[in-house]
Backbone bond lengths (Angstrom), bond angles and torsions (degrees), N, CA, C in turn:
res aa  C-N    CA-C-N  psi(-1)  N-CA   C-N-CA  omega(-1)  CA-C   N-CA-C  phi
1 X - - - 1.447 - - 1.528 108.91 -
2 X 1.540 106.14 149.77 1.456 100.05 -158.63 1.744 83.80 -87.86
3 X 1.497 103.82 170.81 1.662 104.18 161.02 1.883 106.13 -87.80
4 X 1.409 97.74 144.68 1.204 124.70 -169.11 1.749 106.28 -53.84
5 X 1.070 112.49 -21.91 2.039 122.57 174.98 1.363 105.45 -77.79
6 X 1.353 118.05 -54.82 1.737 123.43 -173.84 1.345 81.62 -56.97
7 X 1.375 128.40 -76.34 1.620 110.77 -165.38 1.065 134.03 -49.84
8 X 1.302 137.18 -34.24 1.194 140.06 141.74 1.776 129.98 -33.89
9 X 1.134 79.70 -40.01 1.744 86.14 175.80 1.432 113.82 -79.08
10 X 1.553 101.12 -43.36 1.404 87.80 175.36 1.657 127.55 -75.03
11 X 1.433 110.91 -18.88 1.498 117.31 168.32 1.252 104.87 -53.64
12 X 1.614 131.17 -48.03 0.955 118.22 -160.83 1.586 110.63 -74.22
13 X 1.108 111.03 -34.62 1.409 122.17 -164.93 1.492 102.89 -48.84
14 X 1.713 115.82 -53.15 1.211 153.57 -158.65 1.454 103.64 -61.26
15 X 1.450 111.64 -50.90 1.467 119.78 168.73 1.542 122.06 -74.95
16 X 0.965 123.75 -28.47 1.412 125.39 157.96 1.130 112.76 -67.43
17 X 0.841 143.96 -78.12 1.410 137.03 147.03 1.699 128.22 4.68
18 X 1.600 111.52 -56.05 1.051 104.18 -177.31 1.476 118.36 -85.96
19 X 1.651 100.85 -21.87 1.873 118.10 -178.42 1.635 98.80 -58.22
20 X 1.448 124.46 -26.28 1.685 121.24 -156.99 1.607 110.62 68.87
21 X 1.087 93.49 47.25 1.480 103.04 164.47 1.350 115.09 -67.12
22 X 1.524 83.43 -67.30 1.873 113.28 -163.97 1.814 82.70 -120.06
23 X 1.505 98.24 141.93 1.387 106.59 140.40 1.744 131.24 -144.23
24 X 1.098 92.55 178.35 1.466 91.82 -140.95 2.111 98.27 -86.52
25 X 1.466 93.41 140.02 1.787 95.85 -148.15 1.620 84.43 -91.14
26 X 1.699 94.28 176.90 2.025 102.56 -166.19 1.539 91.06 -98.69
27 X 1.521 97.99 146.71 0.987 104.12 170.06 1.350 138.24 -40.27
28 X 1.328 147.69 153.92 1.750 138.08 -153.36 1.662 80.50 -87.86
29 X 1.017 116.98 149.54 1.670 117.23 127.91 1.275 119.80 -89.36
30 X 1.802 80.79 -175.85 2.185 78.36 -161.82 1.594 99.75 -98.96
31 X 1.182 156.00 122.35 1.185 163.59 178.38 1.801 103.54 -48.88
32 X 1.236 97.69 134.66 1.838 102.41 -170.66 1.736 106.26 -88.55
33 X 0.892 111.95 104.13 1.641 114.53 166.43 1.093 125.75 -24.79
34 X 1.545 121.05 89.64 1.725 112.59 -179.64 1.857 112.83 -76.15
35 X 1.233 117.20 -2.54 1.562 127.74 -173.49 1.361 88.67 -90.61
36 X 1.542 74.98 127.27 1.831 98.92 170.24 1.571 120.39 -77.74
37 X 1.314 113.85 147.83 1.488 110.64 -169.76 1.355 109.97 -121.61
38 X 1.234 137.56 120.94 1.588 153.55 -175.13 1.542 108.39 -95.29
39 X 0.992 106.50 109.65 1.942 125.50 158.94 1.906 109.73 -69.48
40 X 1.720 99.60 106.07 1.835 90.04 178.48 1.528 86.20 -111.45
41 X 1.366 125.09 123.82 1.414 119.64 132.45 2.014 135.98 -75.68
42 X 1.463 97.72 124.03 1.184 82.43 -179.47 1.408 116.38 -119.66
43 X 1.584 139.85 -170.86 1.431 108.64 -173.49 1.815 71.77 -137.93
44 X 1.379 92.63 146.67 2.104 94.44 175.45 1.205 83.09 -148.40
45 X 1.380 92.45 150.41 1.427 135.77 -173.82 1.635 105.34 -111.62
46 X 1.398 121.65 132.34 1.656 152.38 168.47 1.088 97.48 78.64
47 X 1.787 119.78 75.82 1.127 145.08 154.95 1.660 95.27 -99.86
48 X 1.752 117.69 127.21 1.445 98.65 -157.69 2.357 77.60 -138.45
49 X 1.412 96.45 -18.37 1.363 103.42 -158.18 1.446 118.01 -139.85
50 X 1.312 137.88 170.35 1.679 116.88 -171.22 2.369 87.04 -95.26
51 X 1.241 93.85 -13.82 1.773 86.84 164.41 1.293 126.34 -69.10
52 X 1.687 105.52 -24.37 1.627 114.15 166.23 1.156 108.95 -76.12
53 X 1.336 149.47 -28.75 1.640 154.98 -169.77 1.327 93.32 -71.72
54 X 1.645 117.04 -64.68 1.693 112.45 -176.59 0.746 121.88 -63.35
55 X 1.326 132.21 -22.42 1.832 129.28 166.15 1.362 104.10 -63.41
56 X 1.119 133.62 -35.15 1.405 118.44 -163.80 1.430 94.53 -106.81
57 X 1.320 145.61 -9.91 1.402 145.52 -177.24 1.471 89.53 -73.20
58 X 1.609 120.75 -68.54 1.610 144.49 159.95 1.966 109.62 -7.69
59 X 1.530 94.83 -66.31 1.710 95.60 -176.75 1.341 100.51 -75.13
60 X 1.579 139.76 -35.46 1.542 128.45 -173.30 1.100 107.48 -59.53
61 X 1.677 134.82 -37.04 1.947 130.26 -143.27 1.721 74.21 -101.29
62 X 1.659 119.62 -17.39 1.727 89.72 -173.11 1.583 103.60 -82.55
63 X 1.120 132.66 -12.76 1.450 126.43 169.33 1.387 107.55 -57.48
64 X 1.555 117.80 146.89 1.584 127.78 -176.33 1.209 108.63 -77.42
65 X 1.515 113.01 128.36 1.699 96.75 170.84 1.605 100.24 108.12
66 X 0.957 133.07 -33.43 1.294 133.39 177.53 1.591 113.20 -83.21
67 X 1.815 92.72 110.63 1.922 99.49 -178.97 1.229 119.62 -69.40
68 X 1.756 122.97 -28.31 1.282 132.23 173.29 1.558 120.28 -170.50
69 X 1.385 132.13 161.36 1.245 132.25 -164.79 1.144 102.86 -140.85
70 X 1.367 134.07 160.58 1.575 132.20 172.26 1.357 97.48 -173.25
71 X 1.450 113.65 135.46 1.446 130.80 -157.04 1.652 81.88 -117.19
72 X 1.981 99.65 154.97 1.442 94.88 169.04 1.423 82.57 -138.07
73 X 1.274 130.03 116.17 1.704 151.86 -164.19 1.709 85.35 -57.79
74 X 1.583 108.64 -67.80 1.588 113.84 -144.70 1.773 106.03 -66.69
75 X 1.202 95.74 -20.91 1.704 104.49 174.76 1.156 131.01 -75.47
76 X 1.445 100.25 -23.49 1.397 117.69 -141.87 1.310 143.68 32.01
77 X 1.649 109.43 54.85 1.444 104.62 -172.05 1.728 97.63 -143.16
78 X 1.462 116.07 171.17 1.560 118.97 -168.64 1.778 93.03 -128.50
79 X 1.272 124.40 135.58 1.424 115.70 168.37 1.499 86.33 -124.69
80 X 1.654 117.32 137.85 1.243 146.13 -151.75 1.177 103.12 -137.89
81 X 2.114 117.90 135.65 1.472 88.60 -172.23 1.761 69.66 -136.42
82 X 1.578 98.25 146.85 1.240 103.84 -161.29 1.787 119.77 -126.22
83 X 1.389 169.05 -137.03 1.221 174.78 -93.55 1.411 107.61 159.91
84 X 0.976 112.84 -28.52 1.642 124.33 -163.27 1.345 117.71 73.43
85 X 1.503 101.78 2.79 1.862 82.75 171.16 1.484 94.69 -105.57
86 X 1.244 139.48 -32.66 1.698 138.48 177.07 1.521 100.73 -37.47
87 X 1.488 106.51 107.58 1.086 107.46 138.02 1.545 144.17 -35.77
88 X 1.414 130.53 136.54 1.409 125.34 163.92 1.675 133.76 -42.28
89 X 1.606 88.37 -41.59 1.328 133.20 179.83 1.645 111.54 -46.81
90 X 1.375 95.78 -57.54 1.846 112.96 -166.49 1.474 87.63 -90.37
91 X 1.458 150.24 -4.29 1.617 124.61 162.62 1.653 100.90 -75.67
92 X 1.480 107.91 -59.74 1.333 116.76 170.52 1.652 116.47 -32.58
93 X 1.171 155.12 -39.78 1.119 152.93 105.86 1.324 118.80 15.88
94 X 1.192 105.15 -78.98 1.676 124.86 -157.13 1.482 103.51 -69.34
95 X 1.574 101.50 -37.03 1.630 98.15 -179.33 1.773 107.54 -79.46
96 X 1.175 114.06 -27.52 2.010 105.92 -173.79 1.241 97.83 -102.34
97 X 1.285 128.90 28.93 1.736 133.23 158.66 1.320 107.09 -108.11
98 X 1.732 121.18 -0.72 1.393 132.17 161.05 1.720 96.19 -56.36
99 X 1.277 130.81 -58.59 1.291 155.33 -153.60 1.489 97.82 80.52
100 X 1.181 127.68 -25.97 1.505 111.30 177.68 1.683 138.27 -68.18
101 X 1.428 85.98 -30.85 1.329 105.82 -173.54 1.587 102.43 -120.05
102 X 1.579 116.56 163.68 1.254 118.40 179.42 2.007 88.26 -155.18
103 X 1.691 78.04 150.37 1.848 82.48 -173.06 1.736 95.19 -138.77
104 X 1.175 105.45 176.17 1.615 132.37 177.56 1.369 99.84 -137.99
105 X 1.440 101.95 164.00 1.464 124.82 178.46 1.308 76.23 -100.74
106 X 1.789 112.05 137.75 1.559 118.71 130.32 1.121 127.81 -112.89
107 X 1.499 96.82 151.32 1.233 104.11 -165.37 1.736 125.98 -97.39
């Protein structure tokens, strides 16, 4: 048994609804991304642990402009997906200002 409020609410809803009070709006669409998106691969060196991956996953998402980062330890490499205005330059940065780690762009 329903509780006696849900029913009410929904009567009411139901009648507004059917009077053309209110009607019921279309679903949103999703707005298409006109920002361009840049793929950086980079390759870093003294990835030893998946705690070394998050440190450097950690310093990439803090650079501006960067939508996401993901380190792969056993490879040693980071693919970075970025705004298109982030430089290559300024991840490379961000990762050998770890002091632990140091990376390259590959190309």
């Amino acid at each position: 048994m329903k509780c006696w409020r849900m029913y009410l609410a929904g009567s009411l809803v139901a009648g507004i609804l059917s009077a053309g009070v209110v009607t019921a709006a279309p679903a949103p669409t999703a707005a298409k991304s006109k920002q361009s998106t840049n793929v950086v691969r980079l390759a870093v060196r003294g990835l030893h642990c998946d705690g070394c991956a998050a440190a450097v996953e950690k310093a990439l998402n803090g650079v501006k402009g960067v939508k996401s980062a993901k380190v792969d330890r056993k490879a040693g490499h980071a693919v970075v997906s970025t705004d298109g205005k982030t430089k290559p330059e300024e991840l490379v940065s961000a990762v050998n200002r770890t002091k632990k780690f140091s990376a390259t762009v590959e190309k």
